[in-house]
NUDRENLO-803038 format. One record per residue: x, z, y of N, C-alpha, C in turn. Coordinates in pm, 1 decimal, always signed. Layout:
PT        nu        nw        nv       cau       caw       cav        cu        cw        cv
PT         X         Z         Y         X         Z         Y         X         Z         Y
...
END
This chain:
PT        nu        nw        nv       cau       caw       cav        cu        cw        cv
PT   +5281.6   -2481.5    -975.2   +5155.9   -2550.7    -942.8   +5144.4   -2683.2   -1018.1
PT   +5266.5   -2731.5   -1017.8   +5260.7   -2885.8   -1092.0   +5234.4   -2858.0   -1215.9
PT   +5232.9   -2751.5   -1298.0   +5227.2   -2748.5   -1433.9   +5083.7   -2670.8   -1469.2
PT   +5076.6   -2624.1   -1426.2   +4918.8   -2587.7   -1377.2   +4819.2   -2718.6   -1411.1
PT   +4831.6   -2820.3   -1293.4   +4807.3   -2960.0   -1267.7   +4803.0   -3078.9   -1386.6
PT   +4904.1   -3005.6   -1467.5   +4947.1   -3084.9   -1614.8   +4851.5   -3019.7   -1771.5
PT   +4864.2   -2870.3   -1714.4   +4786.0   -2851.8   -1808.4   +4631.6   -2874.9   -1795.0
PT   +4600.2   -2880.3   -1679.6   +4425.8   -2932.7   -1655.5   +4355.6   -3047.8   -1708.0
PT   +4515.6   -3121.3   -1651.3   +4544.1   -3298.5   -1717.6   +4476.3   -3300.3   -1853.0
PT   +4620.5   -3221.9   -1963.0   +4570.9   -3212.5   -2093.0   +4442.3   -3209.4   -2108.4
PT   +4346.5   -3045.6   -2065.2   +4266.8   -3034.2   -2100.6   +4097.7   -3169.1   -2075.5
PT   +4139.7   -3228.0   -1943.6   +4042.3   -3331.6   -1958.0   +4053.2   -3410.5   -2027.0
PT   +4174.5   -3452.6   -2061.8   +4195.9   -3575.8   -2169.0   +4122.1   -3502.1   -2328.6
PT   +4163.2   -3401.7   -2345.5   +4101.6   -3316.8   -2498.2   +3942.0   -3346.8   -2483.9
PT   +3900.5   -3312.7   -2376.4   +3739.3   -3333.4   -2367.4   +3689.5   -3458.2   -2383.4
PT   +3757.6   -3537.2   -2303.3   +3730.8   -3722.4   -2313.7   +3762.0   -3741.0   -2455.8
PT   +3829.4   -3687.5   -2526.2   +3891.3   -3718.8   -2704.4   +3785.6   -3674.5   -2724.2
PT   +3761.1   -3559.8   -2753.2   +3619.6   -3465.6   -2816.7   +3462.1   -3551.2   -2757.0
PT   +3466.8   -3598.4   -2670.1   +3334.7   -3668.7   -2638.5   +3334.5   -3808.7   -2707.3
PT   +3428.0   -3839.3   -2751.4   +3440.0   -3957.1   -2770.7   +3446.9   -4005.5   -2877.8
PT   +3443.6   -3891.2   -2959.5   +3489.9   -3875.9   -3123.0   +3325.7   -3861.7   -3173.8
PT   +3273.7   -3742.0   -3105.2   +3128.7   -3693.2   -3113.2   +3051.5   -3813.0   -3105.2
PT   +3046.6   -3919.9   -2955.5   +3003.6   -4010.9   -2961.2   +2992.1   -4108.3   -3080.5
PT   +3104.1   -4105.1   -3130.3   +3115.7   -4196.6   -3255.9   +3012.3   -4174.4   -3390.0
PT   +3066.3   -4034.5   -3406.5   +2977.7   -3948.7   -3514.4   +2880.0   -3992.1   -3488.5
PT   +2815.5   -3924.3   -3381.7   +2663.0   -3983.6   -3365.4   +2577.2   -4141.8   -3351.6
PT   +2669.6   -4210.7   -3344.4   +2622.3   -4342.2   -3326.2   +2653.8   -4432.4   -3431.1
PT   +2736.7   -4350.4   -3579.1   +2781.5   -4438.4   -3665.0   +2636.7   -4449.3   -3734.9
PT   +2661.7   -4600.0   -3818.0   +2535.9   -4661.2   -3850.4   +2584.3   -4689.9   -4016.7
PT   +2577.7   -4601.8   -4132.3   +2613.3   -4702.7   -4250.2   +2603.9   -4788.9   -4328.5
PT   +2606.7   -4860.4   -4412.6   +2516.3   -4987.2   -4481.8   +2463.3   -4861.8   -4590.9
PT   +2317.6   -4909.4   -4571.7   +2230.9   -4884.5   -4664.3   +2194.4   -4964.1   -4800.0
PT   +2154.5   -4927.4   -4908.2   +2078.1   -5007.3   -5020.0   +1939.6   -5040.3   -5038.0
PT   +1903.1   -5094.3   -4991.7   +1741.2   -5103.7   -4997.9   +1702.8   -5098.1   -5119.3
PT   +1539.1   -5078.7   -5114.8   +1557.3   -5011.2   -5279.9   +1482.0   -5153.8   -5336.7
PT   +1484.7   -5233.1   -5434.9   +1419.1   -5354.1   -5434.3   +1275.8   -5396.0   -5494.7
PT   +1203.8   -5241.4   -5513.9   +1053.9   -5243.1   -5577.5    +974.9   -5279.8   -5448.3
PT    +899.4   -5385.2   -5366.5    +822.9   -5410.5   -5268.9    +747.9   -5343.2   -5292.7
PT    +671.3   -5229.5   -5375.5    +601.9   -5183.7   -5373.8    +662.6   -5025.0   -5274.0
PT    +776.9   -5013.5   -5287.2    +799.2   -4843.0   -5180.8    +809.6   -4886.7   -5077.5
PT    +771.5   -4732.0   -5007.5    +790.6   -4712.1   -4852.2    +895.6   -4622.6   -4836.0
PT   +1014.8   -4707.4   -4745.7   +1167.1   -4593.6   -4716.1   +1185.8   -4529.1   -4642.4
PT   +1238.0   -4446.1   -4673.3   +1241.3   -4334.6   -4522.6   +1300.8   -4403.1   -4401.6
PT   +1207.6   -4355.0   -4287.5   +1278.6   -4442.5   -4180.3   +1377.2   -4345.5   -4079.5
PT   +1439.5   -4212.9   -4187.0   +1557.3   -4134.5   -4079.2   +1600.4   -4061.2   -4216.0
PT   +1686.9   -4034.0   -4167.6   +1784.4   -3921.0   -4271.8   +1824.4   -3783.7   -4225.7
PT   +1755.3   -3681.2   -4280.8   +1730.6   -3607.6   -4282.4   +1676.8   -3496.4   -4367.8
PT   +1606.8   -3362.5   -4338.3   +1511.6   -3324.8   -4428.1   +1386.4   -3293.5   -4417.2
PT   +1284.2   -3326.0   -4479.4   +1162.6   -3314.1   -4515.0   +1107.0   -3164.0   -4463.0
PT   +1080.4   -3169.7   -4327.9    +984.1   -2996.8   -4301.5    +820.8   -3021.4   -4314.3
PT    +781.4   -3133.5   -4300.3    +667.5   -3106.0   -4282.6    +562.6   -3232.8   -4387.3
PT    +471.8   -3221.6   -4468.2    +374.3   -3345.7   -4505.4    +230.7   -3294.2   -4520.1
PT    +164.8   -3322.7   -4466.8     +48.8   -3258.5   -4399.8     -43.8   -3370.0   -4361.3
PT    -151.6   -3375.0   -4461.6    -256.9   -3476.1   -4439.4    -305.4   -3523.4   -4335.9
PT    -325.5   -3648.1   -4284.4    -398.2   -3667.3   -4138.7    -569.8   -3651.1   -4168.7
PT    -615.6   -3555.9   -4078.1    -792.7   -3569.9   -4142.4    -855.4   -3614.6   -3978.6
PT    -776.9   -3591.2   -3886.1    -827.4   -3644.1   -3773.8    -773.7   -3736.9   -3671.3
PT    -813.0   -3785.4   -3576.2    -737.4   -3859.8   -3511.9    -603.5   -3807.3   -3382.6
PT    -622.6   -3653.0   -3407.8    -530.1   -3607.5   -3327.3    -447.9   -3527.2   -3450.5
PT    -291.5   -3536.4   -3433.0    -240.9   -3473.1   -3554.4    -118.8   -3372.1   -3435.5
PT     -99.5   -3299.8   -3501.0     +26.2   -3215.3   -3380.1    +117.1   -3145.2   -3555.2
PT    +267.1   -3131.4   -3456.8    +358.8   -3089.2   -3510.6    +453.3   -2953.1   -3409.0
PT    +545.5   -2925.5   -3468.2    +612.0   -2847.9   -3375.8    +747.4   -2867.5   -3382.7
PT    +837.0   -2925.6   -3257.8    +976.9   -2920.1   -3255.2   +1045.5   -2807.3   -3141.3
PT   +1091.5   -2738.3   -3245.4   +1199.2   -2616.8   -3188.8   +1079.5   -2517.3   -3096.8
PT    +990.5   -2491.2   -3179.9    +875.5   -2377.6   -3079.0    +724.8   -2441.6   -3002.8
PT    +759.9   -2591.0   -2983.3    +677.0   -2644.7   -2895.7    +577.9   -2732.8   -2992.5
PT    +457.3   -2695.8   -2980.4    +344.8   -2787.2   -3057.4    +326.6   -2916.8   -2950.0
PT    +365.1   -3028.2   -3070.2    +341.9   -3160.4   -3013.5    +180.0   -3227.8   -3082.7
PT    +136.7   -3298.5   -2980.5     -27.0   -3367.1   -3033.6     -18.8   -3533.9   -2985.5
PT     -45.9   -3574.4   -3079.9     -27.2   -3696.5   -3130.8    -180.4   -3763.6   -3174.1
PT    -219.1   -3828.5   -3086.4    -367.0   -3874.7   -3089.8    -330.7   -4035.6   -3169.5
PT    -329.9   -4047.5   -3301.5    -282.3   -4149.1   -3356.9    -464.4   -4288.5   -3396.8
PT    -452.2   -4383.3   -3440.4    -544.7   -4466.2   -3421.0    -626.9   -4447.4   -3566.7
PT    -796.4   -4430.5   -3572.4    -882.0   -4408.2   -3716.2    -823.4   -4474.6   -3855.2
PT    -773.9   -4546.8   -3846.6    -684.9   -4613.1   -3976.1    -610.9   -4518.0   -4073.6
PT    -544.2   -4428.5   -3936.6    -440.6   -4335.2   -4036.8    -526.9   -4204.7   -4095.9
PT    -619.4   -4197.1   -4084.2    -722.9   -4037.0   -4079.6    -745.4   -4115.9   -4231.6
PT    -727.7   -3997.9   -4328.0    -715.1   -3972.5   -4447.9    -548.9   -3992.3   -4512.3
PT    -476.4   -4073.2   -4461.0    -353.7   -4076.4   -4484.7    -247.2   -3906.2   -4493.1
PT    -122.4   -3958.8   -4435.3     -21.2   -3849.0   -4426.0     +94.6   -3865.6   -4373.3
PT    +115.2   -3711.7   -4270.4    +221.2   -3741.7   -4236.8    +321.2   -3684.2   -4243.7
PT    +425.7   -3754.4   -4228.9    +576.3   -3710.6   -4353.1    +665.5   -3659.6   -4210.5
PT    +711.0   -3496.0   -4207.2    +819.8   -3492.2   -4032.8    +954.5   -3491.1   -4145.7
PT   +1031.5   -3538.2   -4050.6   +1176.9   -3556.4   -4122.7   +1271.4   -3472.2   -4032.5
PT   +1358.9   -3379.3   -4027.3   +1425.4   -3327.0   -3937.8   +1565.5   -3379.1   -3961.2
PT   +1616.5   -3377.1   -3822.6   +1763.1   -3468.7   -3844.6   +1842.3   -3354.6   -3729.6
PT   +1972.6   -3343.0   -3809.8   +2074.0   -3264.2   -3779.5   +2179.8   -3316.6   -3753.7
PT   +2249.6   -3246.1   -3689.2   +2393.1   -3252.0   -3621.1   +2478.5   -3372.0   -3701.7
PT   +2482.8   -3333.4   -3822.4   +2547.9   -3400.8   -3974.7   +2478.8   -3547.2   -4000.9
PT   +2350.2   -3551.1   -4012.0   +2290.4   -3664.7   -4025.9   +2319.2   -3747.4   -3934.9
PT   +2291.9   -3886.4   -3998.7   +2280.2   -4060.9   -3934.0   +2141.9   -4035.5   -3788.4
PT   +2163.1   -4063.6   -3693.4   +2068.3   -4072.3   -3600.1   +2011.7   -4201.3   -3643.3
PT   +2000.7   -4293.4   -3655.4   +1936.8   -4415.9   -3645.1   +1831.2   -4408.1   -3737.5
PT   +1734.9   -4498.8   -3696.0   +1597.0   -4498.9   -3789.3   +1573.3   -4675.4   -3826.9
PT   +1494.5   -4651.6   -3926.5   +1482.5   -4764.4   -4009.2   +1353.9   -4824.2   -4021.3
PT   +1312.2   -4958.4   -4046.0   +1176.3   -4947.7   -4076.0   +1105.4   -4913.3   -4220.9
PT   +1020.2   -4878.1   -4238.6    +984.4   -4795.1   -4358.8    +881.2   -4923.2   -4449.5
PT    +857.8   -5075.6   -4393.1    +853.8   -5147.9   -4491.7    +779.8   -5272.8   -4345.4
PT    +811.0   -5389.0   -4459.4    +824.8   -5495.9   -4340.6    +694.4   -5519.2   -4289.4
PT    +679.7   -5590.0   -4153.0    +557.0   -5616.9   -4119.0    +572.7   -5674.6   -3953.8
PT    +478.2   -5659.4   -3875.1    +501.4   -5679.9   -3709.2    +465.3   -5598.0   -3697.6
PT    +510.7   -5546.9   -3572.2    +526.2   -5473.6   -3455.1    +388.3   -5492.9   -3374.8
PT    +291.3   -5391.3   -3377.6    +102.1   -5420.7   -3347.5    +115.1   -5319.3   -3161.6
PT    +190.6   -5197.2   -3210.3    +221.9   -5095.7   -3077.1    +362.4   -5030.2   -3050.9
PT    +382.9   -5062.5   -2939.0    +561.8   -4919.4   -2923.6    +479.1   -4875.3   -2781.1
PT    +530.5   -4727.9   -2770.0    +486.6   -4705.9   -2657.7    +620.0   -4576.4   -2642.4
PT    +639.2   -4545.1   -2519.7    +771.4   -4463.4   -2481.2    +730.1   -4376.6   -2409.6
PT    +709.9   -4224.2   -2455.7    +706.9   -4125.0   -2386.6    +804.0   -4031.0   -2322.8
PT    +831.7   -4054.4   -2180.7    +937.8   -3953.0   -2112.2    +958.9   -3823.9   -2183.1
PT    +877.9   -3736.7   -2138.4    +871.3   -3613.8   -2154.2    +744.9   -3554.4   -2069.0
PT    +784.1   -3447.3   -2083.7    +692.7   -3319.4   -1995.7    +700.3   -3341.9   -1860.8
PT    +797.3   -3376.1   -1800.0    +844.1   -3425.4   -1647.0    +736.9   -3509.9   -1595.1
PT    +683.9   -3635.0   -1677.7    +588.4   -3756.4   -1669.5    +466.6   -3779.6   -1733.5
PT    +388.2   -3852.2   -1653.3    +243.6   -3853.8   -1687.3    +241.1   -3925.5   -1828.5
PT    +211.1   -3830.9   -1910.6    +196.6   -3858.2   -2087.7     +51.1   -3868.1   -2139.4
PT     -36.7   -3941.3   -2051.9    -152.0   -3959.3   -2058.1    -211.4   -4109.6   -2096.7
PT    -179.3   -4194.1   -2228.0    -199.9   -4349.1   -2229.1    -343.9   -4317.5   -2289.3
PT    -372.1   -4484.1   -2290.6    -521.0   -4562.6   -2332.5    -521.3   -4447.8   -2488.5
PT    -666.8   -4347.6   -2460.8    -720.2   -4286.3   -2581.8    -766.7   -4418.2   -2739.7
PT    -806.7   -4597.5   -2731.1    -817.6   -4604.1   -2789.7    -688.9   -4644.9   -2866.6
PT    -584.2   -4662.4   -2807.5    -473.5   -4686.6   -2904.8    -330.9   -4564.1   -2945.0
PT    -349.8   -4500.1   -2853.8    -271.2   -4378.3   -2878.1    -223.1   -4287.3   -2739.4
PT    -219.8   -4163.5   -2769.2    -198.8   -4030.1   -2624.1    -125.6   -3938.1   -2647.9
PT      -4.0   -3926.7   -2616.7     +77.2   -3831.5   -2642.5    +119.7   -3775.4   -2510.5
PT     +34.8   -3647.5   -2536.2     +33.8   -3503.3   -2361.3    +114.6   -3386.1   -2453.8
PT    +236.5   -3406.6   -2475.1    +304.0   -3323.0   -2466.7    +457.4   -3281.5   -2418.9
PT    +529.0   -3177.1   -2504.5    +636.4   -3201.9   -2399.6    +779.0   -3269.1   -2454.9
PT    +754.6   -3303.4   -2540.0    +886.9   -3379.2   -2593.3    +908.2   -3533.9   -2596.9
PT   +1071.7   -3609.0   -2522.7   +1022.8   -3730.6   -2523.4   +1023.8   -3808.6   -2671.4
PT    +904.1   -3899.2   -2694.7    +840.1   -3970.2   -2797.3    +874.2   -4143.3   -2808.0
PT    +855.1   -4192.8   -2910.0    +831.9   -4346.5   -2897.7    +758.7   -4381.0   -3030.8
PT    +692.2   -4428.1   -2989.2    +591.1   -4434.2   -3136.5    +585.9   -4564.9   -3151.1
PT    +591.2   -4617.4   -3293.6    +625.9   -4749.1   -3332.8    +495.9   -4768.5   -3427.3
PT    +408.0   -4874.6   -3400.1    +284.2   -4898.6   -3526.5    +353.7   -5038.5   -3572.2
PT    +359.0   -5049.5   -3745.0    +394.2   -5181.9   -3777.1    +262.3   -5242.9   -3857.8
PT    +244.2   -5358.3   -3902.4    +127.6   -5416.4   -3950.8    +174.4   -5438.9   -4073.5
PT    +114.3   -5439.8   -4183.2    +214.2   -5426.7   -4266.2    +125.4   -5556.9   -4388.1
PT    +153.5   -5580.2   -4487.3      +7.8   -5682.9   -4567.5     -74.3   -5578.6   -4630.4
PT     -23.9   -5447.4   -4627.2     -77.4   -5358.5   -4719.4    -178.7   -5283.8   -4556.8
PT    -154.0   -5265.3   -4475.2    -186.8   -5183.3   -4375.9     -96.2   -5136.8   -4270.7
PT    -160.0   -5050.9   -4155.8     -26.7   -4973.8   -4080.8     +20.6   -4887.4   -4118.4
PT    +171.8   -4881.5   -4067.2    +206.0   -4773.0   -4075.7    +307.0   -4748.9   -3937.8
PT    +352.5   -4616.1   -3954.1    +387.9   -4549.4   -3799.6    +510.3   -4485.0   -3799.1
PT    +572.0   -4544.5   -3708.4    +700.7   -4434.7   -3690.2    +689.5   -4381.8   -3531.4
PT    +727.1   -4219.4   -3511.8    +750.8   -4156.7   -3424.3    +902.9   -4090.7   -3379.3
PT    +967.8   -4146.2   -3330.0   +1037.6   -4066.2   -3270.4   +1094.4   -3943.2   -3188.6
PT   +1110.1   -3847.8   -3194.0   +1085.1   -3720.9   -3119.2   +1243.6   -3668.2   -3072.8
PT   +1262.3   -3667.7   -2998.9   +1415.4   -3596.8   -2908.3   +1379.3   -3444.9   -2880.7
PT   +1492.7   -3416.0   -2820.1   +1458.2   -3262.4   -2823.8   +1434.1   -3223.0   -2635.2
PT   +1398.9   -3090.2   -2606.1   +1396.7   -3121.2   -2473.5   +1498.7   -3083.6   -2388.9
PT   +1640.4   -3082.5   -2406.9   +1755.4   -3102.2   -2343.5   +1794.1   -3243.7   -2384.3
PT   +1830.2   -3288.1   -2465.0   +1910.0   -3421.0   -2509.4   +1767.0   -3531.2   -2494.2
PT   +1750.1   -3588.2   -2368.3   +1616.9   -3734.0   -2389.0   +1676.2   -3817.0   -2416.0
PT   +1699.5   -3899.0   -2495.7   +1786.1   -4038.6   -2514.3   +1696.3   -4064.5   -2626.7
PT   +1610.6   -4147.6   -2655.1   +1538.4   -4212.8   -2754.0   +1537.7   -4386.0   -2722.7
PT   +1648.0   -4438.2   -2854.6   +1682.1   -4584.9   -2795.5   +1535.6   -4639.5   -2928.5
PT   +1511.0   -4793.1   -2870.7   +1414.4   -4849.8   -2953.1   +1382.1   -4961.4   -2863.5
PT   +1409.9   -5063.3   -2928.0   +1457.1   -5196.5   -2855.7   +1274.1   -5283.4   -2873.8
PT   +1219.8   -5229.1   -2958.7   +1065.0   -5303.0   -3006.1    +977.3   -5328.0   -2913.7
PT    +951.1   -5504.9   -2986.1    +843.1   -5494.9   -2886.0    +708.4   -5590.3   -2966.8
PT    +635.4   -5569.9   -2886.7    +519.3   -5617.8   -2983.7    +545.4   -5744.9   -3041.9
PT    +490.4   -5760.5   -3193.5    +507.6   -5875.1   -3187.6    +583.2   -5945.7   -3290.0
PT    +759.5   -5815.5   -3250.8    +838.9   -5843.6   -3344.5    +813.2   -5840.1   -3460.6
PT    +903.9   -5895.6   -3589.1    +889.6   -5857.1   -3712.5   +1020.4   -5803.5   -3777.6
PT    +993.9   -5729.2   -3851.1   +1076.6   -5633.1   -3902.7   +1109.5   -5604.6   -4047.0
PT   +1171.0   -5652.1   -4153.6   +1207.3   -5580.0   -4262.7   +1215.5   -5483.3   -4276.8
PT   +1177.3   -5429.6   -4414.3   +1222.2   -5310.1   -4466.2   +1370.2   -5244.9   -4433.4
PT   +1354.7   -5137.9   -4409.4   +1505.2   -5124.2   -4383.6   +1636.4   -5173.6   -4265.3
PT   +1530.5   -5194.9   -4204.9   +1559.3   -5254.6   -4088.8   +1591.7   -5189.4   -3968.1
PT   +1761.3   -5148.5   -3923.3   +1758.2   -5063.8   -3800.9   +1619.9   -5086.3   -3696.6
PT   +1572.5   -4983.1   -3643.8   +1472.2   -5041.3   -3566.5   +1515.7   -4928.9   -3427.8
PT   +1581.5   -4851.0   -3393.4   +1629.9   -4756.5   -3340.2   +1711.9   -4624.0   -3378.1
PT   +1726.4   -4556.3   -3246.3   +1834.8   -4437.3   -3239.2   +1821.0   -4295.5   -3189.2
PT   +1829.6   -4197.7   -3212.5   +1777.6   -4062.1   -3109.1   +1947.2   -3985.3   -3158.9
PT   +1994.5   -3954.4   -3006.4   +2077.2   -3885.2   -3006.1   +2061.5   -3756.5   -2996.1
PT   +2128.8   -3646.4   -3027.4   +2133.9   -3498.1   -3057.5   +2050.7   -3443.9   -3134.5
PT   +2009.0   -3356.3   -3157.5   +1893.7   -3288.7   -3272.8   +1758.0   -3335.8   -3278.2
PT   +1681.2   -3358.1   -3350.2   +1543.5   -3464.0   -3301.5   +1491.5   -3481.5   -3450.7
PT   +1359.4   -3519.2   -3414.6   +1264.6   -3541.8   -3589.2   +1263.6   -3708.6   -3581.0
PT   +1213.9   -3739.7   -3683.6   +1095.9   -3825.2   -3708.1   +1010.0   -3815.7   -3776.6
PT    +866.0   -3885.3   -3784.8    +755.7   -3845.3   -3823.1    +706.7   -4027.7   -3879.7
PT    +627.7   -4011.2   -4002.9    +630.6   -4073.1   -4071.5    +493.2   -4119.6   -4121.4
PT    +412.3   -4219.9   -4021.2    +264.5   -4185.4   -4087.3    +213.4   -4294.5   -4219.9
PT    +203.9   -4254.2   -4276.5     +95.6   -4328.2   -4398.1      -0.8   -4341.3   -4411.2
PT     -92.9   -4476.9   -4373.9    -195.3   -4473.3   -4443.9    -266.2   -4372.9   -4532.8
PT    -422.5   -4436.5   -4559.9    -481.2   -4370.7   -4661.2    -469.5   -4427.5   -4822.7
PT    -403.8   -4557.0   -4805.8    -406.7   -4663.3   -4885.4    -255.4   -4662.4   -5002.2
PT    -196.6   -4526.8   -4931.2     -38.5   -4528.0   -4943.0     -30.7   -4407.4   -5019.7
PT     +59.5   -4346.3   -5127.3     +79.7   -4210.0   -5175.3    +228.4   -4154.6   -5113.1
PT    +246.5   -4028.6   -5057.2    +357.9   -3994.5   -5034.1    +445.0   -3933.3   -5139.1
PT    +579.0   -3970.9   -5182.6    +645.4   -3921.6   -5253.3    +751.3   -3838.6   -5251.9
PT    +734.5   -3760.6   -5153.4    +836.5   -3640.0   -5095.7    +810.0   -3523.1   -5137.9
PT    +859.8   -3411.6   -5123.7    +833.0   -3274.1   -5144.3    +941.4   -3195.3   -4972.1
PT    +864.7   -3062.3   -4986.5    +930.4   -3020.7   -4868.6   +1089.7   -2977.9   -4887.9
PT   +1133.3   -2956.8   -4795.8   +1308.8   -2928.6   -4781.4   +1378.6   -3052.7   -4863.4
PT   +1335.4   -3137.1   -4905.4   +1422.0   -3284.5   -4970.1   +1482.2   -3342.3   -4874.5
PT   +1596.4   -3352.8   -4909.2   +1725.5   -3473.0   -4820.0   +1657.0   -3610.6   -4822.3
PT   +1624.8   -3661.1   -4734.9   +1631.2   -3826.5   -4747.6   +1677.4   -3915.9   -4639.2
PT   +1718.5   -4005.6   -4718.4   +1827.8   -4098.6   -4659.1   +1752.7   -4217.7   -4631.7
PT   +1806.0   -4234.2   -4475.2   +1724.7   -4362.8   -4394.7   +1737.2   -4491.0   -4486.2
PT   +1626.1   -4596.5   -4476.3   +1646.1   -4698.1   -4530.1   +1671.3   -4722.3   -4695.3
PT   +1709.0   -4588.7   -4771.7   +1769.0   -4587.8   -4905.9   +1638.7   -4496.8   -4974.1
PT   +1619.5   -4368.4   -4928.9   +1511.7   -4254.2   -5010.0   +1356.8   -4346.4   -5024.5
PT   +1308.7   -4359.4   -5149.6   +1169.7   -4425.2   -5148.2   +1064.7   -4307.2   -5054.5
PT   +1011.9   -4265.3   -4992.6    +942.6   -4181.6   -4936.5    +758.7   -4183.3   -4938.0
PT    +757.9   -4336.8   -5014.6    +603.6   -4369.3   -5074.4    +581.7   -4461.1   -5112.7
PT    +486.5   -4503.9   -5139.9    +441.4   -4670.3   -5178.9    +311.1   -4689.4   -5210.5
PT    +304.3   -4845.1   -5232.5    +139.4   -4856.1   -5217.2    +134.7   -4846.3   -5297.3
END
């Protein structure tokens, strides 16, 4: 029985190692190179490129893992584009800002569980994945980062708050386990991605004015 008792031992300690290792993986953060033309916009996750798909209206939707998400974003971005970035097991979780400016909106969506119903004139996200949507002000215009988690793993960190200001390249948050980000551009902005491309947070140019 005592050895029984010992080997159980082992095995929780292996799990606490293995959680703890994983933890790491996922939360390591590396130094990036910013790229030094003020004229690009950097990717603000690392990952790959599934989706760039013009904004022509003020509601834009995507799909993570089966589920169509709708994203009622503000008239500014309608003619622009938006860039989804998918991030994997392998990839950096942390996101970056995609060029400097203040912080105009963050707003934090639970999930499907909670009322995902905000103010239609600044932004409404009724769907089922939890979200955090970041608008920055930029001298050139806005631009937008979305965060998207998956719907087992909710953990979407993002410390922003209005107001702040932010560099390029600038950790600005974190999404643990499998999860997108979404990338909006202006109309004022050209995107420079293609689909299935690797890009690297804070480092890949992903557009510019």
């Amino acid at each position: 029985m005592k050895k029984i008792f010992i080997k159980i031992g082992w095995v929780i300690i292996g799990l606490i190692v293995l959680f703890g290792i994983a933890t790491a993986i996922f939360n390591r953060t590396p130094t990036r190179d910013i790229p030094t033309d003020l004229s690009d916009i950097v990717s603000p996750a690392h990952g790959t490129v599934i989706g760039v798909e013009p904004i022509t209206d003020e509601v834009i939707s995507f799909v993570k893992k089966g589920t169509v998400n709708e994203i009622s974003v503000p008239d500014t971005f309608i003619g622009g584009t938006m860039v989804v970035i998918e991030l994997r097991i392998k990839n950096i979780h942390a996101q970056r800002a995609p060029y400097s400016g203040v912080v105009s909106y963050v707003e934090h969506i639970p999930g499907k569980h909670a009322n995902a119903i905000y103010n239609d004139d600044v932004t409404r996200l009724a769907t089922e994945n939890e979200k955090f949507i970041t608008i920055i002000d930029t001298e050139h215009g806005p631009i937008g980062v979305v965060q998207v988690s998956g719907l087992v793993a909710r953990r979407i960190i993002n410390k922003l708050e209005i107001g702040d200001t932010v560099e390029r390249g600038q950790m600005i948050g974190r999404i643990l386990l499998g999860s997108q980000t979404l990338l909006l551009l202006p109309p004022n902005s050209t995107e420079l991605v293609e689909m299935e491309q690797i890009v690297v947070d804070g480092e890949s140019v992903i557009g510019n004015w």
